[in-house]
PLY file of the C-alpha trace (Angstrom):
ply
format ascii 1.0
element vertex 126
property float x
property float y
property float z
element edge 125
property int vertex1
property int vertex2
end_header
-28.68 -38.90 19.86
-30.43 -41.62 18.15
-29.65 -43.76 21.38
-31.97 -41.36 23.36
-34.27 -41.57 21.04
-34.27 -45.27 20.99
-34.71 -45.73 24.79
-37.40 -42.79 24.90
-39.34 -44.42 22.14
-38.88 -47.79 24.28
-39.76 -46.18 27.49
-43.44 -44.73 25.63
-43.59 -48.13 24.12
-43.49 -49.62 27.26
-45.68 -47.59 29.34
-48.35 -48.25 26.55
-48.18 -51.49 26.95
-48.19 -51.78 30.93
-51.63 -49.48 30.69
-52.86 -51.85 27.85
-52.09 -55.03 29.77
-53.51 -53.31 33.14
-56.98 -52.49 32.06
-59.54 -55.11 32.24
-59.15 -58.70 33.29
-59.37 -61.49 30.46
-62.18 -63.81 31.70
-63.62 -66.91 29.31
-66.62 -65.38 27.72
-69.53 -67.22 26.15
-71.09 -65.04 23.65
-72.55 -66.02 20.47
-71.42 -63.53 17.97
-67.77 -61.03 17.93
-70.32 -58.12 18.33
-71.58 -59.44 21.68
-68.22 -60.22 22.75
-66.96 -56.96 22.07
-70.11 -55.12 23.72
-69.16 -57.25 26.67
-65.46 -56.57 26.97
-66.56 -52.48 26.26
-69.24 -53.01 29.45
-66.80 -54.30 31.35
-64.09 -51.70 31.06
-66.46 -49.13 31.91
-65.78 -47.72 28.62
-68.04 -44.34 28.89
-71.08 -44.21 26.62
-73.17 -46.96 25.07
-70.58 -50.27 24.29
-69.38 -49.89 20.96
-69.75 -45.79 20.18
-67.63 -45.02 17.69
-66.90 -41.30 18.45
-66.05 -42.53 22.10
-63.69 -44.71 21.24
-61.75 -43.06 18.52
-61.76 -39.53 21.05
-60.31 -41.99 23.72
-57.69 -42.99 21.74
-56.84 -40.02 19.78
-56.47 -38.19 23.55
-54.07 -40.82 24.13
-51.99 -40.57 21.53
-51.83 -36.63 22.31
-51.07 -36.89 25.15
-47.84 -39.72 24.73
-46.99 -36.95 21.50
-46.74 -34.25 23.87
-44.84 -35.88 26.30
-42.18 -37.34 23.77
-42.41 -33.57 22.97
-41.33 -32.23 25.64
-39.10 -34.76 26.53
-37.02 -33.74 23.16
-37.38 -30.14 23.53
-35.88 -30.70 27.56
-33.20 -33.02 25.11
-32.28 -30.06 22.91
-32.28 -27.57 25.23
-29.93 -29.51 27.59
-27.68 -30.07 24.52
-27.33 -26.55 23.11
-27.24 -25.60 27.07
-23.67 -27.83 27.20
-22.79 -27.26 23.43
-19.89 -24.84 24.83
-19.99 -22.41 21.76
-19.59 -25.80 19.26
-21.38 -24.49 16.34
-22.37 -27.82 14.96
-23.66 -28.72 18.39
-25.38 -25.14 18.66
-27.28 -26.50 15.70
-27.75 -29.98 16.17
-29.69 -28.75 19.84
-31.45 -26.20 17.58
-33.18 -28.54 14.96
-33.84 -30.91 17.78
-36.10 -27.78 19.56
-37.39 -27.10 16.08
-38.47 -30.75 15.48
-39.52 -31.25 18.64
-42.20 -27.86 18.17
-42.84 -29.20 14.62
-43.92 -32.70 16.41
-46.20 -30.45 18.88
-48.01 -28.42 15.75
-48.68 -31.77 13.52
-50.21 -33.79 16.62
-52.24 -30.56 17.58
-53.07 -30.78 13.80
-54.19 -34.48 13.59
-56.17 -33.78 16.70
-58.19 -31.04 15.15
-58.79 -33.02 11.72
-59.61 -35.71 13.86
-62.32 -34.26 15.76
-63.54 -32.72 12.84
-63.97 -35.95 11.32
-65.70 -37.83 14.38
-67.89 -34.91 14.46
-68.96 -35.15 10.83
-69.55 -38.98 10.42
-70.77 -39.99 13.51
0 1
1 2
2 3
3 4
4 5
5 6
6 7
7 8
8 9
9 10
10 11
11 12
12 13
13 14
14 15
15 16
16 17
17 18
18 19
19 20
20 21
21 22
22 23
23 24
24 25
25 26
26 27
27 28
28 29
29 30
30 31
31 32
32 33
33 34
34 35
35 36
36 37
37 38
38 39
39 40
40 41
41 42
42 43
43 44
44 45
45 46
46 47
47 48
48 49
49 50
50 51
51 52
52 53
53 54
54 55
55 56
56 57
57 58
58 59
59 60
60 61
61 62
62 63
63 64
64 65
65 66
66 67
67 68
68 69
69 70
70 71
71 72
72 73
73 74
74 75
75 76
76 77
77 78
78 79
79 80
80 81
81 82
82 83
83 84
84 85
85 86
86 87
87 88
88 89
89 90
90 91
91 92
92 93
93 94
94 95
95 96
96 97
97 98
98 99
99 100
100 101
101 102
102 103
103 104
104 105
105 106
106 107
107 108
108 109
109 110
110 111
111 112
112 113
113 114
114 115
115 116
116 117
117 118
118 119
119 120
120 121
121 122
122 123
123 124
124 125
């Protein structure tokens, strides 16, 4: 079990850093100050809104993170289900593939959660 969780947490590992590595191209900038540098690098990846807007960036991030939650999700509850599915009557495996549905939910509710206190906080402050 903790095997499959090790390669699924490498596999989302992974995948986040092919899409961070794919995004924009790293060109020599000349800019005087960070702040121009960064407005440049946020014009550039066609970042939506003005560069450097808070509540943009922190909503584009926080949907990616929900969205890599969910999937890990799912992947576990598709994990447990298999396992209680082949348990053949094992009661310790019965339960094992029960707590790993149970988590799995669990994970679903508290990432649902952080999204809405999130939001809720982007919305307030900025």
């Amino acid at each position: 079990m903790k095997k499959n969780i090790l390669i699924a947490a490498s596999i989302v590992a992974l995948g986040a850093v092919m899409i961070a590595l794919t995004g924009v191209p790293v060109e020599a900038a000349s800019c005087g100050s960070a702040k121009q540098c960064i407005d440049q690098g946020l014009t550039a990846s066609g970042a939506s809104g003005t560069p450097g807007d808070l509540s943009t960036i922190l909503t584009t991030v926080t949907n990616i993170l929900l969205f890599l939650m969910g999937a890990v999700s799912v992947i576990m509850i598709i994990i447990g289900g298999f396992r209680y599915v082949t348990s053949q009557g094992d009661q310790t495996q019965m339960q094992s593939a029960k707590n790993t549905i149970l988590y799995a939910v669990i994970g679903v509710v508290v990432s649902i959660a952080a999204y809405a206190i999130v939001s809720f906080v982007v919305a307030q402050f900025v």
